[in-house]
C-alpha positions as CSV (number, residue, x, y, z in Angstrom):
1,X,71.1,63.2,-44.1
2,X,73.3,65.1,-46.7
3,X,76.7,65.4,-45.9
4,X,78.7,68.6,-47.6
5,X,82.1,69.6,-48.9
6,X,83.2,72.4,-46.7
7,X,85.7,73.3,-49.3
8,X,86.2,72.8,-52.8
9,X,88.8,73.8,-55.2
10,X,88.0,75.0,-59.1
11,X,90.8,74.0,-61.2
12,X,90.8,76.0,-65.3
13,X,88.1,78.5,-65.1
14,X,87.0,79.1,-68.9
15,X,85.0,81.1,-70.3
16,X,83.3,79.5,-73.5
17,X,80.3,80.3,-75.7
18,X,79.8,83.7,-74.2
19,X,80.4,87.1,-74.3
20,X,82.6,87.8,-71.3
21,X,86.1,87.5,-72.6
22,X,87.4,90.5,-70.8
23,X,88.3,90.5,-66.8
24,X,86.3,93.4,-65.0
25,X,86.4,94.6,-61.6
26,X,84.2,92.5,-60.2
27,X,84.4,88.7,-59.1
28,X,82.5,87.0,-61.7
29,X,81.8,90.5,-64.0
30,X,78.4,89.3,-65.2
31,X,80.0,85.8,-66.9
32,X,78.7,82.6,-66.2
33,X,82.6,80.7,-65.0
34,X,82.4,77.0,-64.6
35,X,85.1,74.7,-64.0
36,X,85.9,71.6,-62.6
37,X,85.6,70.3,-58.6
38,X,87.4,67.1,-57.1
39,X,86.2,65.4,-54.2
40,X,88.9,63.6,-52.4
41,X,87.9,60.3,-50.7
42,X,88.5,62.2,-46.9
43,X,85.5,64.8,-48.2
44,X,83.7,62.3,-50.0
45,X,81.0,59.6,-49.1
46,X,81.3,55.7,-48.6
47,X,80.1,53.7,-51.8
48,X,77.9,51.2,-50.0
49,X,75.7,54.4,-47.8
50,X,72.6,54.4,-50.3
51,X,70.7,55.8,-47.6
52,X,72.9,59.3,-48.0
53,X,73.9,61.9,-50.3
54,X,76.9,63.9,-50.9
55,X,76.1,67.9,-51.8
56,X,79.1,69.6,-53.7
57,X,78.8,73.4,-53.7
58,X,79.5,75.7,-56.5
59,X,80.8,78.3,-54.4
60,X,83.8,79.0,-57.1
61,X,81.6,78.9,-60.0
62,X,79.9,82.3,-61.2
63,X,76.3,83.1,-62.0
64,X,75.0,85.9,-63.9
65,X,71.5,84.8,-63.6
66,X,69.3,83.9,-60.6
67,X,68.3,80.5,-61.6
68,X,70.8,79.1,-64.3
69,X,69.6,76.1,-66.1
70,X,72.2,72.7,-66.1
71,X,71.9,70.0,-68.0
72,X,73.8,66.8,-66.9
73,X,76.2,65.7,-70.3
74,X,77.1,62.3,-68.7
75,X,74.1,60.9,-67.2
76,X,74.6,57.4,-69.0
77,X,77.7,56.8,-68.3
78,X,77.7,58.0,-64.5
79,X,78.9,55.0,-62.3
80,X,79.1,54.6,-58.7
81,X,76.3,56.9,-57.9
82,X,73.1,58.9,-58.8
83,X,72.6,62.7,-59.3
84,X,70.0,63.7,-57.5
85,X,69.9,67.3,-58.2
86,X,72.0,69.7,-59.8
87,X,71.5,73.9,-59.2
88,X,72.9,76.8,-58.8
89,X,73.6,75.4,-55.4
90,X,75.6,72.7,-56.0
91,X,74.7,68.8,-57.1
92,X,73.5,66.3,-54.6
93,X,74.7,62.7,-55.4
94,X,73.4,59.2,-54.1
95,X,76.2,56.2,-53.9
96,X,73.9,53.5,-55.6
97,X,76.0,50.8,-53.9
98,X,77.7,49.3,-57.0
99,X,81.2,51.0,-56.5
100,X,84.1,50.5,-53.9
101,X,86.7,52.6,-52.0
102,X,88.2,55.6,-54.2
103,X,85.6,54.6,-57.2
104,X,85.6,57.6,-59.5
105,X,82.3,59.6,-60.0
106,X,82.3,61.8,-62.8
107,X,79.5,64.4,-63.9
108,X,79.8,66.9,-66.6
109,X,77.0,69.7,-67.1
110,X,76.7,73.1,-69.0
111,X,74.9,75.3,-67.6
112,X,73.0,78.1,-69.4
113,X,71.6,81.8,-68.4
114,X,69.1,82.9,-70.8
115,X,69.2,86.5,-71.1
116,X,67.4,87.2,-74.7
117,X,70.2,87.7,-77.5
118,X,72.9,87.7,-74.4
119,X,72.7,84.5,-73.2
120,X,75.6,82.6,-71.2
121,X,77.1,79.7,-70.9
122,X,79.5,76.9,-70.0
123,X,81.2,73.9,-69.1
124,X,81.6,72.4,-65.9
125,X,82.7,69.0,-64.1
126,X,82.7,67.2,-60.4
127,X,84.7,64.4,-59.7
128,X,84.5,62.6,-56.8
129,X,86.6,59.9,-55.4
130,X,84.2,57.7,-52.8
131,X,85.3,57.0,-49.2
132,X,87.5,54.3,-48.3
133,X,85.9,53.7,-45.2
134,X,88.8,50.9,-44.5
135,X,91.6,53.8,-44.6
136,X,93.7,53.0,-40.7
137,X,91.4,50.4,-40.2
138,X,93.3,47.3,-38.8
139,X,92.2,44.0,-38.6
140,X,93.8,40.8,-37.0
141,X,95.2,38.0,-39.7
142,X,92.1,36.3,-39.1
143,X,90.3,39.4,-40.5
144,X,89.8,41.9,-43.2
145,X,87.9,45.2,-43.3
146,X,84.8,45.4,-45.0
147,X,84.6,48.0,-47.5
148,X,80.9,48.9,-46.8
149,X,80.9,49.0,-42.8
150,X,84.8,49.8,-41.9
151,X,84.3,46.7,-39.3
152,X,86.7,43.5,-39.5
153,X,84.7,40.5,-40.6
154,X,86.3,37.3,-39.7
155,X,87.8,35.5,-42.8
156,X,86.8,31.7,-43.6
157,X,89.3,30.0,-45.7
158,X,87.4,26.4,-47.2
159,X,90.7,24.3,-47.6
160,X,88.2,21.3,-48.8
161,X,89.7,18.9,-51.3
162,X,87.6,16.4,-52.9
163,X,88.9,12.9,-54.3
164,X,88.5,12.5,-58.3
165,X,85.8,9.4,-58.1
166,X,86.6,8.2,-61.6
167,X,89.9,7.9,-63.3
168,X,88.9,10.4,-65.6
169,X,87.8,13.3,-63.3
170,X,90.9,15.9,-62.6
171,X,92.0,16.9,-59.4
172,X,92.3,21.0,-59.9
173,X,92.3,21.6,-56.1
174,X,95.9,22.2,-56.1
175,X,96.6,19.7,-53.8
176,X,97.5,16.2,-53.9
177,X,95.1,13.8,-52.6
């Protein structure tokens, strides 16, 4: 099941390697206007749900084309998560399990509308800040939240000491025996 930002917020609209410099009367005037999205951990997805994605809609960006083509900048260096797909519509991630609470996922595309000798482009980026699925959670003193579930898991301190057997083993327990 995909989960989706309601909302997002588009912070330094530019307008690079292209020809639409000058503001016209309409919303996006023909320019292709990227800019960068952040996903706060309330909007965002927990890091251990592999089984679900996260879609972040490009509502605030502007297309002049009807099917823009993106290219991911960062794929080898994404952590915490997989794209799945990137359009006009938004990108889909997939938490891959390797990250915890407020882990950072960052994804940096251009995106390109061909148009013969007129063709647009830009810069865009999502960042998204994975659930902490521990936030209010309170557990006993006997407990602690796990970071995948959100449940308290009973906490089992091994207080074990062992004796050195010869006089040359060290005792690095902490404790005296």
């Amino acid at each position: 099941m995909a989960n989706i930002v309601s909302c997002c917020s588009c912070f330094g609209n530019t307008v690079t390697l292209n020809n639409c410099t000058n503001p016209t009367p309409t919303p996006c005037g023909g320019c292709l206007t990227l800019g960068r999205i952040v996903v706060g951990c309330e909007n965002s997805i927990a890091p251990c749900d592999t089984s679900s994605t996260l879609k972040v809609p490009f509502d605030c960006f502007c297309f002049p084309c009807a099917t823009p083509k993106f290219k991911i900048l960062n794929q080898s260096s994404i952590k915490y998560a997989t794209v799945v797909s990137i359009d006009k519509t938004g990108v889909v991630i997939q938490p891959d399990g390797t990250g915890v609470a407020n882990s950072k996922v960052e994804i940096a595309f251009k995106a390109v509308c061909e148009d013969g000798c007129d063709t647009k482009s830009d810069y865009g980026s999502v960042v998204i800040y994975l659930k902490d699925v521990c936030k209010g959670v309170l557990c006993t003193d006997t407990q602690e939240c796990n970071q995948c579930t959100g449940n308290c898991d009973e906490v089992t301190i091994d207080l074990s000491a062992t004796r050195p057997l010869l006089d040359t083993e060290v005792n690095t327990s902490g404790f005296d025996i």
